[in-house]
N, C-alpha and C positions, 0 to 999 in steps of 0.2 A: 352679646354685650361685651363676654370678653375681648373677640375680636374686636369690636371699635375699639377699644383701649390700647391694645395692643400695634394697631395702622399707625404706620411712619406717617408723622406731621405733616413729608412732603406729598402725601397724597394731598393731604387736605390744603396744601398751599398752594401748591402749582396749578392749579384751574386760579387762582386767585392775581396769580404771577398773567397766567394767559386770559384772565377779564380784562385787569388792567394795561396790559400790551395792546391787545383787542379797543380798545376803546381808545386810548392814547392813537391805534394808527387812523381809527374814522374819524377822530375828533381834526388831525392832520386833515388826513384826507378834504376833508367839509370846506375846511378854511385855505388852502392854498390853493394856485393858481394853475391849472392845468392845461396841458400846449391839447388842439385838435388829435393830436395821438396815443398821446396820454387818456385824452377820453375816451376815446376810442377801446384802448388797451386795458382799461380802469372801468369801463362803463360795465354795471352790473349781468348783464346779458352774456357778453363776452368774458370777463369774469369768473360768473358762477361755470361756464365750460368747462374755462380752464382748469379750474380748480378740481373738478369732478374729473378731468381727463386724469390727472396728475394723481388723485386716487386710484382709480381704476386700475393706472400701469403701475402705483405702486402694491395695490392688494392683490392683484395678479402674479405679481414676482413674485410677494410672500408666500399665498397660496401653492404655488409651485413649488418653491423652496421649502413648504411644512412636509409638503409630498413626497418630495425629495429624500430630505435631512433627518427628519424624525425617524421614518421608517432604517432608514439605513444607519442612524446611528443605534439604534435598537440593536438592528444585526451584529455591528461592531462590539455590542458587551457582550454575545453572545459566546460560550467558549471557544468553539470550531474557527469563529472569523475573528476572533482578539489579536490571531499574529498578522489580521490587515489593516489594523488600525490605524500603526503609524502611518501607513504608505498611503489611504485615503484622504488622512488628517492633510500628512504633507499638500497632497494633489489639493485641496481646498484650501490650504495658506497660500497657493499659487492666486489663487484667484482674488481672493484676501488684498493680499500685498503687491498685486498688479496696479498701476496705475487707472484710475475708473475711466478716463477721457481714452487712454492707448487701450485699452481692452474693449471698449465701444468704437474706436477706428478699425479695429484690428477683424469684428466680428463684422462689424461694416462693408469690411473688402471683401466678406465671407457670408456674405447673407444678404446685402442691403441693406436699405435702409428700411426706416420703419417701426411700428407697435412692436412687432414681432423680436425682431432683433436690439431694440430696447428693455423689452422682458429678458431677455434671454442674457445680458450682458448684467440685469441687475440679480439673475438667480446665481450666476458664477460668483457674482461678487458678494453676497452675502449667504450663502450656503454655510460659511463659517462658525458663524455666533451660535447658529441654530443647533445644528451636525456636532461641536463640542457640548455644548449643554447637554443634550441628548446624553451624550456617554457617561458626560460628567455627574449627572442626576441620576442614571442608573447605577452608576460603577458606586454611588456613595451608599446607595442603600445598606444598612445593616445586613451583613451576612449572616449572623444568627436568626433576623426576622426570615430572612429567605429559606432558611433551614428549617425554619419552625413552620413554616407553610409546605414546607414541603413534606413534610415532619405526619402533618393533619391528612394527606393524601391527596396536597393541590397538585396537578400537573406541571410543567414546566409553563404552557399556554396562562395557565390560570396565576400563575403564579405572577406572570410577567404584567398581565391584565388587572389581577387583583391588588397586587402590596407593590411589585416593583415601578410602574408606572406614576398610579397615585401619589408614591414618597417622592416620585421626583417630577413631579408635576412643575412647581413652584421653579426649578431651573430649568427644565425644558420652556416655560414660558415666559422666564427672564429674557432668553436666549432668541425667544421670537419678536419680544419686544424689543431689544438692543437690536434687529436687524430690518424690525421695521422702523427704527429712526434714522437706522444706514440707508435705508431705500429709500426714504424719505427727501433727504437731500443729492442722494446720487441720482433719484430720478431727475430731478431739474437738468443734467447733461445730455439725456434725451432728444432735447428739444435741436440738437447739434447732427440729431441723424433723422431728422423729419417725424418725430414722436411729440405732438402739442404735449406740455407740463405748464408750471407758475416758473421757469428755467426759460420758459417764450421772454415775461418779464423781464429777465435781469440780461438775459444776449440783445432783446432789442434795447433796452438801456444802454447797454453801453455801447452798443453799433451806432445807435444815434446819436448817444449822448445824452441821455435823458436821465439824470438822477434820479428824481421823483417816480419813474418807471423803475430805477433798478432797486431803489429802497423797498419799494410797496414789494416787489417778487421776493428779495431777501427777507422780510419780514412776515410775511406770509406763508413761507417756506418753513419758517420759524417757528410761527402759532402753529402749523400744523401738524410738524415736528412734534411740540411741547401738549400738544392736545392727546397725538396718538400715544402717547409715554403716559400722560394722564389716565389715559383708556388703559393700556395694557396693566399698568399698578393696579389697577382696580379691579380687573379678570387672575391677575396673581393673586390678589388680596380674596377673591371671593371662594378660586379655582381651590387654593392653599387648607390641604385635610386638617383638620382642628389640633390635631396631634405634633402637627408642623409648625404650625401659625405661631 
């Protein structure tokens, strides 16, 4: 009970932000006039693909990128590897702060095209968010709780596993959420090196001209964006030790 008192408002509004959006665009939808392509491109069948492709390649990168990021920022608060910190951090604000379209041509001329190399260009790119929280979350822990556990005869394993992970659960999983609403929308550039996304929508919109095509992908892109942000508040809010919250 405490906890519900305690949940940020905007949990409880943003499903409400994305009813309302959600309804506004099929209420559109229903009532305007759609060219043979637009339906085509619009029609429920072809649609729901898309939209389940555009997951896929995005919880794919994630999953990759937890694999990745977590583990290795763990190693990084560790004492032995803290003087490699900076030099990993750096090597991942490269990928950060590379352009998403030029580091998906770039892997392009180095991989092909494809699922594959669509993954592979959105783990570089968001490796970031994740790989800092990680550190950031352990490095905060109380060093007196980590004494005091160590104090009782917990291992370093145990220790890491028992008090230091659980305290920084709640940032390591900010960290996943903020990087799944960057893959989110960076997945739709995909669609530029033959990886189907809702990014099909808005390049054929604008190659043919079709508003109505590039709005629906933009918005859509959007709801799902604002949905998985929805989702992840809600796994911080649950994941989040009482002690924390």
């Amino acid at each position: 009970m405490n906890r519900l008192r305690r949940t940020p408002i905007d949990v409880w509004f943003e499903p409400l932000i994305i009813l309302i959006l959600g309804i506004g665009y099929i209420a559109w939808y229903r009532s305007t006039t759609l060219t043979s392509t637009e339906q085509a491109s619009l029609g429920w069948d072809n649609l729901r693909s898309t939209i389940i492709d555009h997951i896929i390649l995005t919880l794919t990168a994630t999953a990759i990128v937890v694999l990745i990021a977590i583990p290795l920022g763990i190693l990084l608060t560790r004492e032995k590897a803290k003087r490699l910190k900076p030099f990993v951090i750096n090597i991942a604000n490269v990928g950060q702060a590379a352009p998403a379209v030029g580091l998906i041509v770039l892997l392009t001329m180095w991989l092909g095209t494809g699922f594959r190399t669509a993954v592979i260009g959105l783990v570089v790119y968001a490796i970031l968010p994740i790989l800092q929280n990680t550190i950031i979350g352990i490095d905060q822990v109380d060093k007196r709780t980590i004494e005091a556990s160590r104090g009782i005869g917990y291992s370093g394993a145990r220790t890491l596993l028992q008090v230091e992970l659980p305290l920084a659960v709640p940032v390591i999983l900010n960290g996943v959420r903020t990087a799944l609403v960057i893959l989110v929308g960076t997945a739709t550039l995909s669609t530029f090196i033959g990886a189907t996304s809702l990014g099909t929508l808005i390049t054929t919109g604008v190659t043919l001209f079709l508003p109505k095509l590039l709005i629906s992908g933009a918005i859509l892109v959007g709801l799902l964006a604002l949905t998985i942000d929805w989702l992840g508040r809600l796994v911080e809010l649950v994941a989040t030790p009482r002690g924390v919250a």
